[in-house]
N, C-alpha and C positions, 0 to 999 in steps of 0.2 A: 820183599821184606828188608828192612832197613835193621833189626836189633833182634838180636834173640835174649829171653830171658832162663837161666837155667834156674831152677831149685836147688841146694849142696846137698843136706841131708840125705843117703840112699839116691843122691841123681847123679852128683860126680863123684861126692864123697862117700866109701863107702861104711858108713853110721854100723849099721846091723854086725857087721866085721866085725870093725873094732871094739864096739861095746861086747861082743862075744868072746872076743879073745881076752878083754880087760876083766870082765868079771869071769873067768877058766883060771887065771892065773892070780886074781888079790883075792879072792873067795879064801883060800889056803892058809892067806897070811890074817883073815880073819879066825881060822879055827877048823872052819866049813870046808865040804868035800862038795867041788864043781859037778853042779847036773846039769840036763840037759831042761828041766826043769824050773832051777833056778836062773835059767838063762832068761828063760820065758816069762817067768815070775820077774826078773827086773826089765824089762819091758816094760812090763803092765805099771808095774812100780813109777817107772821112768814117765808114761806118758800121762798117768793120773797128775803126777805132781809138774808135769812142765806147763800142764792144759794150768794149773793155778798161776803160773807164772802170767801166762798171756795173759787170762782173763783179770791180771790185777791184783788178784789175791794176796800172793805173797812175792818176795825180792825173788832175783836171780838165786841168789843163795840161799832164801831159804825155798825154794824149792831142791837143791840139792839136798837142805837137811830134810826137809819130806820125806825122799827117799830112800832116806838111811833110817830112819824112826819105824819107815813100811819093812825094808829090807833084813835090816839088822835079825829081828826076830827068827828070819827064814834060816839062817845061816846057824841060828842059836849064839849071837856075837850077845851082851847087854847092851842096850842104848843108853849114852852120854846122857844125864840130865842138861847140859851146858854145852852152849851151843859151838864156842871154840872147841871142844873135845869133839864134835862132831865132824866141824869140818877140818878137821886134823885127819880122822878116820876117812873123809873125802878125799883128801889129797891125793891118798894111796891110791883109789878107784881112776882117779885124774892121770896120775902117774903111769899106768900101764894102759890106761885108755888113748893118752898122747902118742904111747908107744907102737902102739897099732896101728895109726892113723896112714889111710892109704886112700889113693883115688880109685876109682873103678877103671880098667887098660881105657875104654874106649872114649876117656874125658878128655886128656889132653887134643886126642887126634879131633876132637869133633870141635872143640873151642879153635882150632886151628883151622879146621874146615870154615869155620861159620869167619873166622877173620880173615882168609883168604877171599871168602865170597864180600868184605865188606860191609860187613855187619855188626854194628854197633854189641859189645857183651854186657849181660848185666847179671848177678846174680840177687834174689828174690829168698828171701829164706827167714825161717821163723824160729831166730837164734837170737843169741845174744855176740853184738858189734865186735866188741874184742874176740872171743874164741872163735866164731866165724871165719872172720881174716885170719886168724891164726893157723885154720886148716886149711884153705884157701894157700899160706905160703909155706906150711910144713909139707902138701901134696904138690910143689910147682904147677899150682895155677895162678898164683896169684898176678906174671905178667901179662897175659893176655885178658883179664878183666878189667872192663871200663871202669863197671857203676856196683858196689854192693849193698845192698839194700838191706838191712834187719827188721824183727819186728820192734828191737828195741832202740832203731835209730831213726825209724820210721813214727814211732810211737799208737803205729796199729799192726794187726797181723795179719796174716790170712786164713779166711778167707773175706776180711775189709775190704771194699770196691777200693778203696782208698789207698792198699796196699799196692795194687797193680798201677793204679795211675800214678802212684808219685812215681814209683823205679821206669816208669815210661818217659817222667819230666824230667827224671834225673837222667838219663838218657837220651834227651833230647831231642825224641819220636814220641809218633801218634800209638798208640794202642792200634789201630788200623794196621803200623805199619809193622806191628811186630808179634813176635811167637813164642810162647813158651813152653816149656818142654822138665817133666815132673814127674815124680813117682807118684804121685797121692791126688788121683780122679780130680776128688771135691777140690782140694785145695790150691792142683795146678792146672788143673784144665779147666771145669767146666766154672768155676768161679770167673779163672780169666775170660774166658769166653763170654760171661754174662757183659764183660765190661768191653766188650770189643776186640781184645786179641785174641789171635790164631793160637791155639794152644794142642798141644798133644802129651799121649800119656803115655809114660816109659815104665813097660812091662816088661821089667827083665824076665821075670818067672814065663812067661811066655816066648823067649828069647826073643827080645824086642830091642835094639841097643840104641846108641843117641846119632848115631852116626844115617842107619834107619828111620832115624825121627826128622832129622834135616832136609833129608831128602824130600821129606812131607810138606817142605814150611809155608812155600807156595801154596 
């Protein structure tokens, strides 16, 4: 294998973390008392309104305000009529979300493994350009990445055939000669795999780590 491709969300970065410990600690300074609940409840919140972002529906931003329009109500906060008052109230969720921002232990050592063996890095992720690299250089991975790939720099997502071959062009390997490695089945394995590359699925709940998945690539 000549290039590995990771996923960020929940593959190096770890997502679920920090959005938990962001909405424990601004929930408060809305009014609202942190459940375990409401954790789970802005998830649901979170992935209804990002799926509208992909699919075209609405901006980067306003799906953030989606999820305050869904959310707000749970907390018992009022919703902004106007859409600056809203993403004023977003900030706050930004602010202790950035604060948490952490990689999972076994990211840096496996980005180091796959570049010691020689291997082209790429990461594949269905974000927006800017905040991506942003976590990317607040968790130090950002020097050992080749190629970052978004779905908004890309201007398709995943699971797009089109999403895997461009970050393989941009990369400057065949789909043949590379592997990707992913929390989410449909979107990081068996999609890549329709398209040609070796793809594996990182089960942490299984105790599955990426270091384990390397070893697989062959």
């Amino acid at each position: 294998m000549k290039a590995v491709v990771f996923d960020l969300d929940n593959t190096l970065f770890d997502h679920t973390a920090s959005s938990t410990a962001a909405i424990n600690s601004w929930v408060p300074e809305l009014g609202g008392t942190p459940s375990d609940e409401l954790v789970a409840q802005w998830f649901v919140v979170e992935e209804r309104n990002f799926s509208q972002w992909l699919s075209g529906t609405v901006t980067h931003q306003g799906q953030r305000r989606g999820r305050l329009r869904d959310f707000l109500p749970l907390v018992g906060h009022p919703v902004p009529a106007l859409d600056d008052e809203l993403d004023l109230i977003y900030t706050g969720y930004l602010r202790h979300y950035q604060a948490s921002w952490a990689a999972y232990p076994d990211a840096r050592p496996a980005l180091e493994v796959a570049r010691s063996n020689g291997m082209r890095i790429g990461i594949l992720t269905n974000g927006s350009t800017k905040q991506q690299n942003a976590k990317l250089t607040a968790i130090g991975l950002a020097d050992l990445i080749d190629v970052v790939c978004t779905s908004e720099s890309l201007g398709v997502s995943k699971p797009d055939p089109q999403a895997y071959l461009q970050t393989c062009q941009a990369l400057g390997v065949e789909p043949a000669d590379t592997v990707m490695i992913g929390d989410n089945l449909e979107l990081d394995v068996l999609a890549a795999r329709q398209v040609g590359l070796t793809a594996h699925h990182l089960d942490r709940a299984a105790g599955v780590s990426l270091l384990d998945l390397l070893k697989l690539r062959s």
